[in-house]
C-alpha positions in Angstrom: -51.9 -15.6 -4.1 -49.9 -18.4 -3.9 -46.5 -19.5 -6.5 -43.5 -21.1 -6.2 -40.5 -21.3 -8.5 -37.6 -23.5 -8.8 -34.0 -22.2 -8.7 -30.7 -24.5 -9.8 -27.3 -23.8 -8.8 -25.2 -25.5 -11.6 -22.8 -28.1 -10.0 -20.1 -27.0 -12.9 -20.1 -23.2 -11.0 -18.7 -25.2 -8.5 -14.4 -26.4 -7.1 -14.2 -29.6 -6.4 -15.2 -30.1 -3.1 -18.7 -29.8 -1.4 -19.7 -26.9 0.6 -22.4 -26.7 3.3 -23.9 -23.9 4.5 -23.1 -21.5 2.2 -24.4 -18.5 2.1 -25.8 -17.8 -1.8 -26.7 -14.5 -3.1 -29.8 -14.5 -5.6 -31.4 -11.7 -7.6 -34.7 -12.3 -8.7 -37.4 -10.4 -10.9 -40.3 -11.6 -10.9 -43.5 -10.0 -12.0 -46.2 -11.4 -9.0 -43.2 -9.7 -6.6 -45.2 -6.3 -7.0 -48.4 -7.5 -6.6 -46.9 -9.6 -3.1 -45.7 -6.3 -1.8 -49.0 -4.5 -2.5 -50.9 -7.2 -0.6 -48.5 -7.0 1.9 -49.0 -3.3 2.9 -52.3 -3.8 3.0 -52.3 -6.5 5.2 -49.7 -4.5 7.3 -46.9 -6.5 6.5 -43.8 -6.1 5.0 -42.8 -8.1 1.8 -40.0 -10.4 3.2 -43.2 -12.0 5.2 -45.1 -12.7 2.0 -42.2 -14.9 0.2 -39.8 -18.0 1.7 -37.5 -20.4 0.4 -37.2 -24.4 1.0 -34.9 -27.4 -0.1 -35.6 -29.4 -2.9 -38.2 -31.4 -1.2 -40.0 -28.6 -1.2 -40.8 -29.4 2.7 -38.1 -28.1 4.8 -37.7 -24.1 5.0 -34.6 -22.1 4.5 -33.4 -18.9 6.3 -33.0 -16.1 4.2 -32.2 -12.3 3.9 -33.5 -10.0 2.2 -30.8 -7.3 1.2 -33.2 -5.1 -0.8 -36.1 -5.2 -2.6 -36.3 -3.0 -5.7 -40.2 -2.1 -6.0 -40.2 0.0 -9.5 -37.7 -2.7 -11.2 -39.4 -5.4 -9.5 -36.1 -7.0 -8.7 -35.7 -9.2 -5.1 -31.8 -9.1 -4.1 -31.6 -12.2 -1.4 -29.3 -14.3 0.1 -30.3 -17.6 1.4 -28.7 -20.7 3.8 -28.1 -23.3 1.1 -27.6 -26.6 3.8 -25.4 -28.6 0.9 -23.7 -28.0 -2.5 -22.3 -30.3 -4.3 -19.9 -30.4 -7.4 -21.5 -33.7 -8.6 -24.7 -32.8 -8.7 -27.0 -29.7 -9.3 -28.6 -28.0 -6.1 -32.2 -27.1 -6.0 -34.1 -25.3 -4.1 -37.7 -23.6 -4.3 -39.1 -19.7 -4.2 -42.2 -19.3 -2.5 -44.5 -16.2 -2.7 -47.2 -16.3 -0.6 -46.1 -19.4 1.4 -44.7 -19.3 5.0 -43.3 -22.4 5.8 -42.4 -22.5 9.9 -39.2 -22.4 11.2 -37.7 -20.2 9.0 -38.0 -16.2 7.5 -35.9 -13.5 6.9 -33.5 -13.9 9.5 -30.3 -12.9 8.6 -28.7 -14.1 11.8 -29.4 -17.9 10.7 -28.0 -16.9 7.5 -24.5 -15.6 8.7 -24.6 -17.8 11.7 -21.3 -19.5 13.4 -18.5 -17.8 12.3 -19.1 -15.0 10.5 -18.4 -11.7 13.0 -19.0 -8.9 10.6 -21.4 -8.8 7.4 -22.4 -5.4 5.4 -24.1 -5.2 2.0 -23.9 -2.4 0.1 -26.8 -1.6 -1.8 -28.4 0.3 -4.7 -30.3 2.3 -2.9 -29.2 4.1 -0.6 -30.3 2.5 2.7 -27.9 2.5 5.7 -25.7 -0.3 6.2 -25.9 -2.6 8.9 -24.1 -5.9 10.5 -26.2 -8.6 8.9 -24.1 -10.7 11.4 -25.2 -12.7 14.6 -23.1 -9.7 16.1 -25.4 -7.2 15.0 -22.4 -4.8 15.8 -23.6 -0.7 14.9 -22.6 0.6 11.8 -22.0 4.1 11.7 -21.3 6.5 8.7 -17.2 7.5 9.0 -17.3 10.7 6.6 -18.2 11.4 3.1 -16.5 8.7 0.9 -16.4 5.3 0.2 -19.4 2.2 1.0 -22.6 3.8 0.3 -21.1 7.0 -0.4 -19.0 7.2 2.8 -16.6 5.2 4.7 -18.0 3.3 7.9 -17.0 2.4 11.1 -17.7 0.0 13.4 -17.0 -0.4 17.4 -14.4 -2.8 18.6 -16.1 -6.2 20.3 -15.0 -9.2 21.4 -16.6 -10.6 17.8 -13.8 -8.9 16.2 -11.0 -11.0 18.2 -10.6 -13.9 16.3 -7.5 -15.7 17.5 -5.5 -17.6 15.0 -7.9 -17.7 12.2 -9.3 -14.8 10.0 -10.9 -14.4 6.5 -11.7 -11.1 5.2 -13.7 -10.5 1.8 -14.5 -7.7 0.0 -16.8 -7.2 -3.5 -15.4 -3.6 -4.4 -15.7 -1.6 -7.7 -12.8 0.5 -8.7 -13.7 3.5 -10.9 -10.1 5.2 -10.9 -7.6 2.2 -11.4 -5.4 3.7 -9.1 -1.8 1.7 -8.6 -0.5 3.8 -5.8 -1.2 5.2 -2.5 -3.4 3.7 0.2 -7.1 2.3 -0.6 -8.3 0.7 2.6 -11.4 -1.7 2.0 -11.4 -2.8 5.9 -8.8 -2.5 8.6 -8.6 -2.8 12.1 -5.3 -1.1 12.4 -4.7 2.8 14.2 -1.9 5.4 14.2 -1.8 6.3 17.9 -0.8 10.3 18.3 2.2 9.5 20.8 5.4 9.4 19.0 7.6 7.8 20.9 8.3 4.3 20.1 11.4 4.1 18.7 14.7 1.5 18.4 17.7 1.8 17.5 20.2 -1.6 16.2 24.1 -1.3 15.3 23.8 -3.1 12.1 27.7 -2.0 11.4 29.5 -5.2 11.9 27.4 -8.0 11.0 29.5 -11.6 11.3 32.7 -10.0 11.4 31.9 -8.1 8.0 31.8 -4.2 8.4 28.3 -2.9 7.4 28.5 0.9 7.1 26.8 3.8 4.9 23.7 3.5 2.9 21.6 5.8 0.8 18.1 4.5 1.1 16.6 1.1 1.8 13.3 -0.7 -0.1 10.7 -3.0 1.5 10.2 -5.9 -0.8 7.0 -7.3 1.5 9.5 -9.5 4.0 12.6 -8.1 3.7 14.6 -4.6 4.2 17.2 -4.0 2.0 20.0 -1.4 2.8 21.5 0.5 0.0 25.8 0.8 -0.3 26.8 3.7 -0.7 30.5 4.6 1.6 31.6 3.1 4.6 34.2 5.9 5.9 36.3 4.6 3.5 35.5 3.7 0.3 32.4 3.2 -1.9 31.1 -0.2 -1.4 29.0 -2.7 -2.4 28.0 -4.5 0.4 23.9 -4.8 0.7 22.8 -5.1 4.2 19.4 -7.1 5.1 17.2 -7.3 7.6 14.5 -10.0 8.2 11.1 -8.3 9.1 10.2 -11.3 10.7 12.5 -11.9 12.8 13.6 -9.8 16.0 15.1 -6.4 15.4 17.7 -6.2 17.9 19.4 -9.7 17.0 22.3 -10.1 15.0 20.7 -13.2 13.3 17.9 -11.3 11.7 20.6 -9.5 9.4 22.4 -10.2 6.8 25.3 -8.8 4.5 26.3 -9.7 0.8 29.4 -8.0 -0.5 27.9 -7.7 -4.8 30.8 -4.9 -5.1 32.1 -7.0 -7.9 29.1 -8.4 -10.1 29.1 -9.9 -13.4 33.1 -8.5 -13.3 31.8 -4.7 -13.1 32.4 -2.4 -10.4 29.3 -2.5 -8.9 29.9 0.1 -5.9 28.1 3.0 -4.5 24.1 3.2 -5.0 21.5 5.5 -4.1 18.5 3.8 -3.8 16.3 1.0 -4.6 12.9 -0.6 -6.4 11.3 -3.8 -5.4 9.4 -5.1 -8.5 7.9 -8.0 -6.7 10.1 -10.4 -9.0 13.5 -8.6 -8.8 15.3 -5.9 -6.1 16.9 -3.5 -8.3 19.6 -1.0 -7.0 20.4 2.6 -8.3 23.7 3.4 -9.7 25.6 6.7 -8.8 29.2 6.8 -8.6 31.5 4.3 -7.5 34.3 6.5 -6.2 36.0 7.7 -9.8 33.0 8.2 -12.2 29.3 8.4 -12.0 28.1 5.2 -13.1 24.9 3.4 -14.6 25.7 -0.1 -13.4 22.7 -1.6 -12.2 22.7 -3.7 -9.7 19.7 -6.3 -9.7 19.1 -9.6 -7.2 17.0 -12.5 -7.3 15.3 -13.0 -4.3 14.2 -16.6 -5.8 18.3 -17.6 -4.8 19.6 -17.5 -1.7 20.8 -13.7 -0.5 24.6 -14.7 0.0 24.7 -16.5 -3.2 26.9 -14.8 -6.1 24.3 -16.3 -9.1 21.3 -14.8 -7.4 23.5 -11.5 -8.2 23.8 -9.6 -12.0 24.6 -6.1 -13.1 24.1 -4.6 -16.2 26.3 -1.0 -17.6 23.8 1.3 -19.4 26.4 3.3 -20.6 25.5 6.3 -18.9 27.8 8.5 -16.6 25.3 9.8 -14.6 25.2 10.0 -11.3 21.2 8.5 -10.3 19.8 9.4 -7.2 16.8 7.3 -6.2 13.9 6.2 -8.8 10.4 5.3 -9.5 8.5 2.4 -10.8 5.2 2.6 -12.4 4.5 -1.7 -13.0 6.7 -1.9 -15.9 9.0 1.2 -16.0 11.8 2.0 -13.8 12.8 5.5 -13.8 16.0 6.3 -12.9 16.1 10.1 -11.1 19.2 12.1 -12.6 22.0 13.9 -10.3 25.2 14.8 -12.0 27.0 13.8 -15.2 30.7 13.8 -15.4 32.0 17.0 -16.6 35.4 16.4 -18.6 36.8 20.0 -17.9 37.0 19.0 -14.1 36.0 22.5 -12.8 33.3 22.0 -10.9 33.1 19.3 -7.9 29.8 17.8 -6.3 30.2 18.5 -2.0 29.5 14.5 -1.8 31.1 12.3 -3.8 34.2 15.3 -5.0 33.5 14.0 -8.5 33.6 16.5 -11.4 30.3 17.0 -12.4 27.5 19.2 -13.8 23.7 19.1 -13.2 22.0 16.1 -15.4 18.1 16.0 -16.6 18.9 12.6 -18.4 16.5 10.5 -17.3 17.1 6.7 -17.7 14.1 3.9 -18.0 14.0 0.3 -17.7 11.9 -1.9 -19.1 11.3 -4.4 -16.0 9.7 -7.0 -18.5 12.9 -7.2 -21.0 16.0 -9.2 -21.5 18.2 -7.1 -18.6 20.8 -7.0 -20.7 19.3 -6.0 -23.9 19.7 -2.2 -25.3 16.3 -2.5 -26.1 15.3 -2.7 -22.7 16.9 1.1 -22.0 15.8 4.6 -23.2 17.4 7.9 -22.1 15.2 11.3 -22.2 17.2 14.4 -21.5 14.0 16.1 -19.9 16.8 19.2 -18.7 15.0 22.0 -21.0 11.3 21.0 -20.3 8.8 24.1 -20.1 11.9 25.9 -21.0 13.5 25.5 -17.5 16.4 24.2 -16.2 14.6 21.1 -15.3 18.0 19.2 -13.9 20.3 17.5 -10.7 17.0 15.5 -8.8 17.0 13.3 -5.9 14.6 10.9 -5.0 11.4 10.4 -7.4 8.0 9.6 -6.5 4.5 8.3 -8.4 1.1 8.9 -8.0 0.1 6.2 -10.1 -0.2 8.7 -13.1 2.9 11.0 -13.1 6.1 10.4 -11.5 7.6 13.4 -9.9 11.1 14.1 -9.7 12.3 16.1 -6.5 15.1 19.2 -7.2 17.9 18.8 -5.0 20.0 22.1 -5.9 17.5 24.4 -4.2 16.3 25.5 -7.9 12.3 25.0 -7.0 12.6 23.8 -10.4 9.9 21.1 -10.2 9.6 18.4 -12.9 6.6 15.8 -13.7 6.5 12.5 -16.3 2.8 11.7 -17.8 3.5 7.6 -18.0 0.3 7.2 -20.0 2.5 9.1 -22.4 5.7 8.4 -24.8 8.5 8.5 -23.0 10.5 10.6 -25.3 7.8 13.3 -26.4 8.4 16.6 -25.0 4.3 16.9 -24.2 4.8 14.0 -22.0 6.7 16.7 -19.3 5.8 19.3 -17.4 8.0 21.6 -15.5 7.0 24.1 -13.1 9.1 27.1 -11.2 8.2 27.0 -7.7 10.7 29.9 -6.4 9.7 32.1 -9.2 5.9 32.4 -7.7 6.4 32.0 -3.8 8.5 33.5 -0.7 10.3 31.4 1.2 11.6 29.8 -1.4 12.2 26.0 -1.7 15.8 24.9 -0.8 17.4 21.9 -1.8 15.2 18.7 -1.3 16.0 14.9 -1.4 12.8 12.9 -1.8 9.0 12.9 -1.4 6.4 10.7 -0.1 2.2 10.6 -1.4 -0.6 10.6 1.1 -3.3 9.9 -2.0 -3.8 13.3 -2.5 -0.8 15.4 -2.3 2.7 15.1 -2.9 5.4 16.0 0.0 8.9 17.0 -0.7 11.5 16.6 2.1 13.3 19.9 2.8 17.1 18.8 3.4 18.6 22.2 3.4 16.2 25.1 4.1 13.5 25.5 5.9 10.2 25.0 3.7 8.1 22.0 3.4 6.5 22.3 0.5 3.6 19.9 -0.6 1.6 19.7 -4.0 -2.2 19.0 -4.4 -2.4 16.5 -7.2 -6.3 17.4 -8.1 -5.1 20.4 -9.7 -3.4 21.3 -12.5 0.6 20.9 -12.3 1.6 24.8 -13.0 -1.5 26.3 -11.2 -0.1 28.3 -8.3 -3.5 27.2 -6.1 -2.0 23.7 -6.2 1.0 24.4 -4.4 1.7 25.3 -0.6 4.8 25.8 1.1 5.2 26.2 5.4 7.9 26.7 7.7 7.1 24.2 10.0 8.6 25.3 13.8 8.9 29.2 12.7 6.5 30.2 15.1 6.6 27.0 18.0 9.6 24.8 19.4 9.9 22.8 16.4 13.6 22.4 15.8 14.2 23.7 11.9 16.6 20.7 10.5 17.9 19.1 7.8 16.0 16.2 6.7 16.5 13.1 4.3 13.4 11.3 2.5 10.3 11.3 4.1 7.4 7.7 4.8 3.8 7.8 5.1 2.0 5.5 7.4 -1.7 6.0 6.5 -1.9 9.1 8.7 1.1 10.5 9.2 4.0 11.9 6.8 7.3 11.7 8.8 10.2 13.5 7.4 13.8 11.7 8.2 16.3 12.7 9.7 19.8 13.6 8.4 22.0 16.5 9.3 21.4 20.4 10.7 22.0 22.5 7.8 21.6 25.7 9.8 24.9 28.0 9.2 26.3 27.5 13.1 25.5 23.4 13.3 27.0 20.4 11.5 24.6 18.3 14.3 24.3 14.7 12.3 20.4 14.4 14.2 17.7 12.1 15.1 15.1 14.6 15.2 12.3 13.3 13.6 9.7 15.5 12.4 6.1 14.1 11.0 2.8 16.4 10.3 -0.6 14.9 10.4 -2.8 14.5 7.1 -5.7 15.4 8.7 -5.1 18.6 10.2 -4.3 22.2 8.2 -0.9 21.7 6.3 0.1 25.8 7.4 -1.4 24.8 10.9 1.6 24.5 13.7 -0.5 22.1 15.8 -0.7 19.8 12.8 3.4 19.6 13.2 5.5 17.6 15.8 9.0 16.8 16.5 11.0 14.1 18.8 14.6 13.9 18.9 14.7 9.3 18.9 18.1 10.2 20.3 16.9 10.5 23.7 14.5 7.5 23.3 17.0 5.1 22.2 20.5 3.1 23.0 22.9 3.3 20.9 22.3 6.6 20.0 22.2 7.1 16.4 21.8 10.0 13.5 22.1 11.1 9.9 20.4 8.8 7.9 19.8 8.8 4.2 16.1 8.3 3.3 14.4 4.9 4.7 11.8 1.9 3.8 8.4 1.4 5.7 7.0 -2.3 5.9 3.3 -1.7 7.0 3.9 -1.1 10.9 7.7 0.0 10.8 9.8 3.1 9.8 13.2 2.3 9.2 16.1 4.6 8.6 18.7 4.2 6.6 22.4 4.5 8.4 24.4 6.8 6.8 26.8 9.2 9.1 27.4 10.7 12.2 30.3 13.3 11.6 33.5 14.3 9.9 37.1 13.0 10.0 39.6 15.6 10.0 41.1 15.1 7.0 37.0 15.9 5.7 35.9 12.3 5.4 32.7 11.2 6.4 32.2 9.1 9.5 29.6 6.3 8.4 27.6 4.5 10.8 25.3 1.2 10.5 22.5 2.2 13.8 19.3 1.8 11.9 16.7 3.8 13.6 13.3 1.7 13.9 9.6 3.7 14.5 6.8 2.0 15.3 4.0 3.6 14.0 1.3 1.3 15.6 1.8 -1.1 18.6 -0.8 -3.0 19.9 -3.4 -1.1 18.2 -3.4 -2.8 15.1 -4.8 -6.1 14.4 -5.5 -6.6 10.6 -6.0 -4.9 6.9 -7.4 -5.2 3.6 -6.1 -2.7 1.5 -6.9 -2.3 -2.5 -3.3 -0.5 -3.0 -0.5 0.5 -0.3 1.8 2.8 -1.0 5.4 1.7 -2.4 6.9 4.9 -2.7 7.6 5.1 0.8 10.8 6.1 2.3 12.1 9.0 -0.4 14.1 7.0 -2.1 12.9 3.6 -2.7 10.4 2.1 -5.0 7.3 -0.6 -5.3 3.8 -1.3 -6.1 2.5 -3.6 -3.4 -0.8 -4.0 -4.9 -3.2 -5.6 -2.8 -2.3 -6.0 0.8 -3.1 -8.4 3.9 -1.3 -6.6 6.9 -2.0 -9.3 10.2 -0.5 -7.8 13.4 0.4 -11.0 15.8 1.6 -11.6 19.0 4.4 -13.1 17.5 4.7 -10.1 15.5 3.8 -8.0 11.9 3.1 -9.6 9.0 2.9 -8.4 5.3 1.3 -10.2 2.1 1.4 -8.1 -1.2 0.4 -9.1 -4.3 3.4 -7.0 -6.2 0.1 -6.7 -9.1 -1.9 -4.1 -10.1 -5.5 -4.5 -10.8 -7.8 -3.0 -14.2 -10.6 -1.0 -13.3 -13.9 -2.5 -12.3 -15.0 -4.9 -10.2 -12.9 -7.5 -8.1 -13.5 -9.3 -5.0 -10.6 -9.7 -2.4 -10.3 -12.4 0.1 -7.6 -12.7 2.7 -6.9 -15.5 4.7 -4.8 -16.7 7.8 -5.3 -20.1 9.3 -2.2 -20.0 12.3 0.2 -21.0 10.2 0.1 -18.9 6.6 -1.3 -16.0 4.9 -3.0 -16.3 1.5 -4.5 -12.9 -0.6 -7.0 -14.5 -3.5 -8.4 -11.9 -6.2 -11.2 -12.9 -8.1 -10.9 -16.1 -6.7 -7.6 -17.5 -7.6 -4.7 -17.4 -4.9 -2.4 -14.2 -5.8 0.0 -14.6 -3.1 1.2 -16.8 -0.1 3.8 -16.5 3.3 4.2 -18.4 6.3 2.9 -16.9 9.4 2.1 -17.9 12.9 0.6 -16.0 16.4 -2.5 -15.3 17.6 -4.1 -11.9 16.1 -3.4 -9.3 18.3 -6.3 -7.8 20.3 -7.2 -4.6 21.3 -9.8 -1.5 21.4 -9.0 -0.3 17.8 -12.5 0.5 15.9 -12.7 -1.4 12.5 -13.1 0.9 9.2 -14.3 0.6 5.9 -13.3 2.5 3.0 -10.6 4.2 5.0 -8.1 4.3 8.1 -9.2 4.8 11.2 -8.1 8.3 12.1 -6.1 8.7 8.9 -6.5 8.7 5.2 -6.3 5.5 3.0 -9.7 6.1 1.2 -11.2 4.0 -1.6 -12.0 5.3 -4.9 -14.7 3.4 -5.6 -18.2 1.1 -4.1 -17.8 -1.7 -1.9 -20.5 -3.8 -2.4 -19.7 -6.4 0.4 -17.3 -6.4 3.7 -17.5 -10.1 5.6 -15.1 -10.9 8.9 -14.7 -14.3 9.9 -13.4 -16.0 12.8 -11.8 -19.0 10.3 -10.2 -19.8 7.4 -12.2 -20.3 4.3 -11.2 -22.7 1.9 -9.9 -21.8 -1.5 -13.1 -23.9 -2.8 -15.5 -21.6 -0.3 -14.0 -18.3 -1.8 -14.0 -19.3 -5.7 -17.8 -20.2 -5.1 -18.2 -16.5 -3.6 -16.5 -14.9 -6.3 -18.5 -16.5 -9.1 -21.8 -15.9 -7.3 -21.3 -12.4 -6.4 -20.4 -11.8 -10.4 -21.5 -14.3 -12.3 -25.2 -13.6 -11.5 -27.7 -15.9 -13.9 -25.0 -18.1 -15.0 -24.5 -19.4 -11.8 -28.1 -20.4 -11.3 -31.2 -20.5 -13.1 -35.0 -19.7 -11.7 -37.4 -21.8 -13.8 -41.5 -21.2 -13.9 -43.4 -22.0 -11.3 -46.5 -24.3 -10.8 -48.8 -21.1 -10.2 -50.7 -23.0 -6.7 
């Protein structure tokens, strides 16, 4: 039996420039396939030798793969060597069943020949995957979840070092439309279990301008941004910056801007931060009189140092906010203390007369700034018929945001976003010290690994975490340890708390034990993949004895991919009771050399206990030169998407769907090492994907924007991008 059919690729599916061997993916049912394959057990032989593919001439053969062929549909998924495709003209080329031209079969290593180091299809039925790649590297299932049902993982080689050029693409399928947390589609990227790389920078006089006292910082994908709070001797508003970038330890990688007076408002004292991806926006608290809602926002679009990049906006609430969240739009501003006009009763901080708060205050990111409209208040302080009040430091799940009790109340509260904002079935509280023993004491932030949430014990001694599979007020879902009650593990105060993929580390701020007023450096982090009540799956280092100057009591922190930062906030007490604020940032390195690069669906923003972002997709590139971060700063819908990420020596570019998303400068080659790639999760941590990946390709150069639109719109456009005509029946 003998037939041949013609297939055209339509030069309008096509950018503007020609491509040549291009690797195109066809799906073909065809009737005379079954009766192929029957002949072809029979003669022995499997059904890729009974079919073939040639140019338009009809005369010269083309390589070919053949991903998987679906006998009881009768369906042939393929990919096939296409020498040339032009935009000017359509592309033809021939299917053969029953012919065998020489020189060519079903030889995926001519198909994904030259650069291409890695190349895994996912497929419909259940095969293994394998490297489809002239590498032929071994594929090997990496747990339960993810490509195939299950993440994979795939030995470091020489293949894998690419230099100063990289592509990675992935064809995924999202079924939850998750905005938050790590999803890892490929990384080459590790969390080694030493924990000791640490660095410590006096930030406090930067170009002769005193730089002292912050509550939080936020990563806005190149920059760290330091939150004022009070400088020893006032509240302040001077925003300290560091330039990820550039060296850590050198003055000219810092910058300050005094924005104490903006838009002629006292714009002074802040407790926290959100990056938006458009605008960083900065938490009002109190200013050294009142507890204030004058937000603070800057333009990174202007130049940092430049008053009109600068603009603050009153709410009109006197409310004290401590930390927020951001869910895309919304900004949710975490409530502390209002002012109390009887004066009786003083906060230990800021001395202001107060009383605990539940009014929660949310901006609308895409309205006029200034506009009422844009603000709405929900007093959220008798939800579940608690005293749901005084929070510090919210975080988000990508559903609920979750704000974290700082009085030691264990009175936990939750937002539905996917709700109204000021219906009382939108909120959920929950009484944590009511139903468990220890009890929680007060906390200041919380971090999510993609499964559970962590709250940062600042005074007391429970961590306390929170399963977010299960129901909010279910007493299964909740799970609270004494880490260091039975081992060495100092029992401290801590301050926010960062998640790198693997581990959650918890910051450090001051002893609250009864005989210590120790401002420390003892970090303490527990790993995600051992047992949460498990004292083995808990360390601590005190980065005092690690690092020069020697630094302590920081105030929550920002992580940019490889780097932990914390926040400078103080290091004792005057006499006369004031604090004594500092400017040593503490930096962890959570990777070293064992990182190269990443693909990741979603990172986590939330990271740090009192800052805010959604990254979005994410191109992490780990260079000799150093770390580099790309986010998108956009959510995706549900579905299917394909991600591309480039790096040519000089730049980064992330393309979704085909269209360039985002774009930084970069430079260095990649860095190289023994680190296992992944897919569908991190290597020796969390990060999975909730959802298929139908295709993971590594390539050793840059693909051209042209190259990747051309991918995209054959991997999803299916029959409109070609057409398979009858055949002539020989």
């Amino acid at each position: 039996m003998q037939l041949r059919k013609k297939i055209t690729i339509k030069s309008d599916r096509l950018c503007e420039k020609e491509l040549s061997g291009f690797p195109l993916f066809l799906e073909i049912k065809e009737n005379a396939l079954n009766a192929a394959a029957g002949k072809a057990r029979a003669d022995g032989l499997s059904p890729a030798e009974m079919i073939s593919f040639t140019d338009g001439s009809g005369r010269v053969a083309l390589p070919f793969e053949v991903s998987e062929y679906d006998r009881e549909r009768g369906i042939l998924r393929v990919w096939v060597k296409i020498p040339r495709l032009s935009p000017e003209s359509d592309t033809t080329i021939y299917f053969c069943i029953g012919e065998d031209p020489s020189g060519a079969g079903n030889d995926p290593r001519h198909v994904w020949a030259g650069d291409y180091r890695l190349v895994i299809h996912g497929t419909h039925n259940g095969t293994e995957a394998r490297d489809s790649s002239a590498s032929t590297h071994v594929v090997a299932p990496y747990t339960e979840h993810g490509i195939l049902g299950r993440p994979l993982k795939i030995n470091s080689s020489s293949a894998l070092q690419t230099g100063e050029s990289l592509t990675l693409e992935a064809l995924v399928e999202s079924g939850s439309g998750q905005t938050e947390g790590f999803q890892t589609l490929l990384a080459k990227w590790s969390s080694p279990s030493t924990f000791q790389e640490f660095k410590a920078f006096d930030a406090g006089n930067i170009r002769g301008m005193s730089s002292k006292g912050f509550f939080g910082a936020v990563f806005d994908g190149r920059y760290v941004y330091f939150v004022p709070q009070y400088d020893g001797t006032a509240r302040h508003g001077k925003v300290l910056r560091y330039d990820t970038e550039k060296t850590f330890d050198a003055e000219e990688s810092w910058q300050v801007y005094d924005a104490g007076e903006t838009s002629a408002l006292n714009t002074k004292g802040y407790y926290g931060a959100v990056a938006t991806g458009r605008y960083v926006y900065f938490v009002p608290r109190f200013d050294g009189q009142d507890h204030h809602s004058r937000l603070l926002r800057y333009d990174p679009e202007g130049d940092f140092e430049d008053p009109a990049a600068w603009e603050a906006h009153d709410a009109g609430e006197t409310v004290s906010y401590q930390g927020a969240a951001f869910d895309g739009r919304y900004i949710y501003f975490s409530p502390g203390y209002a002012d109390k006009q009887d004066g009786e009763s003083h906060h230990q901080a800021t001395g202001a007369a107060n009383e605990p708060s539940g009014r929660v205050l949310r901006h609308d990111t895409q309205g006029d700034f200034h506009s009422p409209n844009s603000y709405a208040v929900y007093d959220a302080g008798r939800t579940s018929g608690l005293a749901a009040k005084c929070f510090d430091g919210p975080t988000f799940d990508g559903t609920f945001v979750y704000f974290v009790p700082l009085e030691g109340t264990g009175i936990l509260l939750r937002y539905d976003t996917r709700e109204e904002f000021s219906a009382r079935g939108s909120w959920e509280g929950f009484d944590y010290n009511s139903r468990f023993d220890p009890k929680m004491g007060w906390s200041v932030g919380a971090v999510f690994d993609g499964r559970y949430i962590y709250y940062t014990p600042y005074s007391g001694e429970v961590a306390v975490r929170y399963d977010t599979h299960l129901p909010f007020t279910e007493a299964g879902a909740w799970e609270g340890f004494v880490p260091g009650e039975h081992s060495a593990i100092p029992l401290r105060g801590y301050d926010g708390a960062a998640f790198d993929g693997r581990y959650v580390y918890f910051i450090p701020f001051m002893d609250t034990r009864a005989d210590s007023t120790d401002w420390h450096a003892e970090m303490l982090r527990f790993d995600t993949l051992g047992e949460f009540k498990s004292e083995s799956s808990w360390q601590s280092i005190d980065a005092q004895k690690l690092t020069n100057p020697k630094t302590g009591g920081f105030n929550g922190g920002a992580f940019d991919g490889r780097f932990l930062y914390c926040a400078p906030w103080r290091e004792g007490t005057h006499d006369d009771g004031r604090p004594i604020a500092h400017g040593k940032v503490l930096r962890y390195d959570t990777t070293g050399g064992e990182a190269s690069f990443g693909l990741h669906y979603t990172s986590c923003g939330h990271n740090g206990g009192l800052c805010a972002s959604l990254p979005g997709p994410t191109f992490q590139l780990n260079t000799e030169r150093g770390a580099f971060n790309l986010c998108a700063h956009r959510s995706l819908s549900k579905g299917e998407h394909y991600l591309a990420a480039v790096y040519d020596g000089k730049s980064l570019k992330l393309y979704v769907d085909g269209e360039l998303w985002a774009e930084k400068p970069a430079s260095g080659r990649v860095q190289t090492n023994n680190t296992d790639l992944t897919v569908g999760r991190m290597l020796c941590g969390r990060g999975y994907f909730q959802g298929a990946i139908r295709e993971i390709r590594v390539s050793a150069v840059p693909r051209s924007a042209g190259w990747l639109e051309a991918t995209y719109k054959n991997l999803t456009a299916g029959a409109d991008y070609y057409t398979l005509e009858g055949g002539d029946g020989r």
